[in-house]
N, C-alpha and C positions, 0 to 999 in steps of 0.2 A: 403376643408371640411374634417373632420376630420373621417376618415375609421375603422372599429370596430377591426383592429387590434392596432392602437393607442391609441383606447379608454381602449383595455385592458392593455395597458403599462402604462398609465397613473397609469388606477386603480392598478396593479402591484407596480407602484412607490409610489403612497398616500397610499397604506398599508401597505407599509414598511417603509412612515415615521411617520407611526400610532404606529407602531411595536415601533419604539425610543421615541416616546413621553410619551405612554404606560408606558413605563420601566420608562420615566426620572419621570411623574409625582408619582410612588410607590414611586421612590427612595427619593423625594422628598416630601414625606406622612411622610415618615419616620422620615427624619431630623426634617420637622415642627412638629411633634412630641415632639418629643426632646428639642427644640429651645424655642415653647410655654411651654412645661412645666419648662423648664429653670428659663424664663424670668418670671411667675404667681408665680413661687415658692419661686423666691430673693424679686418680691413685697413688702412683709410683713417688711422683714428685711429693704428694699428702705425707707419703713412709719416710722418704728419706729429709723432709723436716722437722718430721716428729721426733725420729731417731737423733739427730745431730741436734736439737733443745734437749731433751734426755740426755744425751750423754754429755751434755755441756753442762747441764745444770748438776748435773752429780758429779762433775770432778770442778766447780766452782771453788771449792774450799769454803769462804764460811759468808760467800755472798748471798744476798736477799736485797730484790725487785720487789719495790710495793704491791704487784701484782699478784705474789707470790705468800705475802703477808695476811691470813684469815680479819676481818671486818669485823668489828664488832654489832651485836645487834641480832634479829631474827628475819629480816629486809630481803625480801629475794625478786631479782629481776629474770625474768624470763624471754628469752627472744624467740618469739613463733613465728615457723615458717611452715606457710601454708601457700597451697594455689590460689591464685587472682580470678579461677573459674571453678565452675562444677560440673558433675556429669565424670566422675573419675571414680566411680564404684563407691567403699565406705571410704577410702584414704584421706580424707579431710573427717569425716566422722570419728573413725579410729582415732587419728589426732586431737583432733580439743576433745574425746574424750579423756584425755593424758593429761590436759591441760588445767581442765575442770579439778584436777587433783589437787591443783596447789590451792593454798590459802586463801581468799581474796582480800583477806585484810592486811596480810604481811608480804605481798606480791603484787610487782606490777612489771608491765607486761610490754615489749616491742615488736609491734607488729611488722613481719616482712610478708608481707602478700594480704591480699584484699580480706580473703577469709577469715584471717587473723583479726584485722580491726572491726569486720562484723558480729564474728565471736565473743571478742572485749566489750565492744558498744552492746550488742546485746544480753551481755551478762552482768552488767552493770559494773569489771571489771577497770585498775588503774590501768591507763594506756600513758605509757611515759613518749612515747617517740613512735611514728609510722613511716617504713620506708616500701619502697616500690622497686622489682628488680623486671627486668626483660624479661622476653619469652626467651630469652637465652643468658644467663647470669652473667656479669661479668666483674671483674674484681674490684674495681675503685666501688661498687655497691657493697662488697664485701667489705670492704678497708672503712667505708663510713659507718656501719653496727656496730664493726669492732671498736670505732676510735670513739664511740658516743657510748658501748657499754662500758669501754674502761674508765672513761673519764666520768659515769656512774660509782664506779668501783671504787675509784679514786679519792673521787669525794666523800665516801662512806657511806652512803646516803642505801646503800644494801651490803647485805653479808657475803651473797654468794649469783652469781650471774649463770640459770643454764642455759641450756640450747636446746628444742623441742622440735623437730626436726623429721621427716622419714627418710630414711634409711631405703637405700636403694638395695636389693638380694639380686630378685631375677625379674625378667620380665612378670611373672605370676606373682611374684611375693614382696610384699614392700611393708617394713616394718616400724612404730612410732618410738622414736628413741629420743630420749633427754640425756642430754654431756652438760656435763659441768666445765664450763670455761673457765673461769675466773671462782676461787683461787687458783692457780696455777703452782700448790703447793706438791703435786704430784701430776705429772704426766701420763693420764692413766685412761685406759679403755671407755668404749660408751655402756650405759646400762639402756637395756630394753623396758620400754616405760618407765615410767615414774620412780616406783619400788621395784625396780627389777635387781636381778642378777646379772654380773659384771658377763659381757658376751663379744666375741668377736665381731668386728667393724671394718669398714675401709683402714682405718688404725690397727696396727699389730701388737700384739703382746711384742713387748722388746725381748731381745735376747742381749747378752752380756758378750762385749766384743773384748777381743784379748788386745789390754792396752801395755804388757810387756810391763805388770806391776806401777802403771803409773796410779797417783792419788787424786792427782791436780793437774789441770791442763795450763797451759801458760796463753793470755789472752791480748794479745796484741790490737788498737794500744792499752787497752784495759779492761777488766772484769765487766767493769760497767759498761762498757761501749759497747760491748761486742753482745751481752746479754740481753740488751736495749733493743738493740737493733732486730736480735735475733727471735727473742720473746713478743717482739711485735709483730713481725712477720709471720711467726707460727701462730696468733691467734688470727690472723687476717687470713692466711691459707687455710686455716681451718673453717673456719665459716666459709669461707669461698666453696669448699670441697661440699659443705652441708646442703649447701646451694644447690650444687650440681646435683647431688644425690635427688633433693628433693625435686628438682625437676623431672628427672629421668624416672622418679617414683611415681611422676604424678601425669607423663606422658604413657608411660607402660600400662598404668592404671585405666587410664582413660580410653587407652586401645583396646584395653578386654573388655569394658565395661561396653561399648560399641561393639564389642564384636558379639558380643552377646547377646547386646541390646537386637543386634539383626539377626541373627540367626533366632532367639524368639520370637521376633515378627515375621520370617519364614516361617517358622512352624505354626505361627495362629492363623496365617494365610492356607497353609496346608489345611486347616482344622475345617475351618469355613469354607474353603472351597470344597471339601466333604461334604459338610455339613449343607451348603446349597445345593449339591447334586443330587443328594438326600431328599431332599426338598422338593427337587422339577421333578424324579425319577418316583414321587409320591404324588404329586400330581397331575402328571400325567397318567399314572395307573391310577388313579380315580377318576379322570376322564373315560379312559376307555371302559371301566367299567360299567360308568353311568352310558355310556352311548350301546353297549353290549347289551344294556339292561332296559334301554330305550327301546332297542331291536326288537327284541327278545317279547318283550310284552306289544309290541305293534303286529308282530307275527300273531302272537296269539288272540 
C-alpha cells in the first residue's frame, strides 16, 4: 500500500505533467487561432470558384476535359491528409479509420502529412507519392498533389481519385470526410466518411442563377482555354482549402485534448492530495492514541 510519501511524488509528478500540458494546450490556443481563421477566411473565395466551374461547365455546350472523362478500370487513388504529430484527441484515429475502408488491393494511397505514410507503411498498403506541408499550408504544396494526382488520372493508371481529409465544423467538432476529385464529371458536395450521405461542407449546394434564358456561355479565346485554366485552379484551390481545414481540425483538436489532458491531472492532484491528508490525519490519530494508551496504563 501506498505511503504518503509516494502519494506526494506522485502528486509532484501529475503537476509537472500538468505544468507541459498547461503550456502545450496555450501553445496550441494560439495556432488554432490562426489555422481557424485561415481556413473561415479562404471559405468565401473556395464558393465563389466552385460556383463559377459549375456554372461554366454547365453552359459549356458539348465540351469535355479529360478530367472530366470516367477511367476505365477499378484503380482508386486516395490522397490522406493527416497530422505530422499526435496528441490531438481520436482525429487521426477517426481518420485512417476511413481509410482502412478502401481496398488495399485496388488502392493506393498519397500521403500528405507524416501520419499518413506511417499508416501506409504500417498497413502494408500502396504508397504512390509522399508529400510534406507546414505547420501553416500553403498553396504551391496544394498546386503539387493536385498536378501529381491528375497526371495519375491522366495516365489511367486509376479510375477515380479521392480526398480523405477532416473537415473543420467548430472548435469541438471535427469530422473525417472523403470528396471525390477527379472525375470532375459533377461538381458536387462532400460525403461524410467513406459510405456516407451527401452533407453540407465548406462547399455549398449551388443554387441556379438567373442567366436571362442563356444555354451556352461564350468563351473567350476558347472553350478550351478558359476551361483549362479554370478546371486547374479549382482543383488546386480545392485541396488547398482541404488543407486549411485539416489544419485548423487538427489545432482545435489538440487544444481540447490538452485542455483536458490538464484539467484531469488537476483533478487526480485534488484526489491525492485527499487522499494523503487522509493518510497524515490517520496517523496521527494512531499516534495519539497509542501515546493516550501509553499514559493510561503507566498511570495504572
Amino acid at each position: 500500500m501506498a505511503n504518503v510519501r509516494d502519494i506526494r511524488r506522485r502528486i509532484k509528478s501529475v503537476r509537472s505533467t500538468a505544468k507541459i500540458t498547461k503550456a502545450m494546450q496555450m501553445v496550441a490556443a494560439s495556432k488554432m487561432r490562426k489555422a481557424q481563421d485561415a481556413a473561415l477566411q479562404s471559405r468565401p473565395f473556395a464558393r465563389l470558384v466552385y460556383r463559377i466551374t459549375s456554372q461554366a461547365l454547365s453552359h459549356a455546350g458539348s465540351y469535355r476535359h479529360p478530367l472530366m472523362e470516367r477511367q476505365p478500370g477499378t484503380a482508386c487513388a486516395v490522397v490522406l491528409v493527416t497530422p505530422d504529430k499526435g496528441l490531438c484527441g481520436g482525429l487521426t484515429s477517426n481518420l485512417l479509420r476511413e481509410a482502412a475502408v478502401y481496398d488495399p488491393a485496388t488502392t493506393v494511397f498519397i500521403a500528405a502529412g507524416k501520419r499518413a505514410a506511417q499508416f501506409i507503411q504500417r498497413t502494408h498498403r500502396k504508397l504512390a507519392a509522399e508529400f510534406s506541408w507546414q505547420d501553416r499550408p500553403v498553396y504551391p504544396a496544394a498546386r503539387a498533389i493536385s498536378k501529381f494526382v491528375q497526371e495519375l488520372y491522366l495516365k489511367g493508371e486509376v479510375q477515380r481519385v479521392d480526398v480523405l481529409f477532416t473537415n473543420f465544423i467548430s472548435t469541438l467538432s471535427q469530422k473525417p470526410v472523403a470528396w471525390t476529385l477527379l472525375p470532375m464529371a459533377r461538381v458536387a458536395g462532400c460525403e461524410t466518411g467513406v459510405h456516407g450521405e451527401m452533407t453540407e461542407s465548406y462547399l455549398p449546394q449551388l443554387t441556379d442563377v438567373d442567366l436571362k434564358g442563356a444555354t451556352e456561355f461564350e468563351f473567350e479565346p476558347s472553350t478550351a482555354e478558359v476551361l483549362e485554366e479554370l478546371l486547374g485552379h479549382n482543383l488546386n484551390f480545392t485541396l488547398y482549402q482541404m488543407l486549411l481545414e485539416s489544419r485548423a481540425s487538427e489545432q482545435s483538436a489538440r487544444m481540447v485534448a490538452m485542455k483536458n489532458a490538464t484539467e484531469n491531472a488537476e483533478d487526480l492532484i485534488d484526489d491525492l492530495t485527499l487522499q494523503s491528508n487522509q493518510m497524515r490525519q490517520a496517523a496521527i490519530t494512531k499516534e495519539l492514541l497509542e501515546i493516550t494508551s501509553a499514559a493510561m496504563a503507566a498511570e495504572g
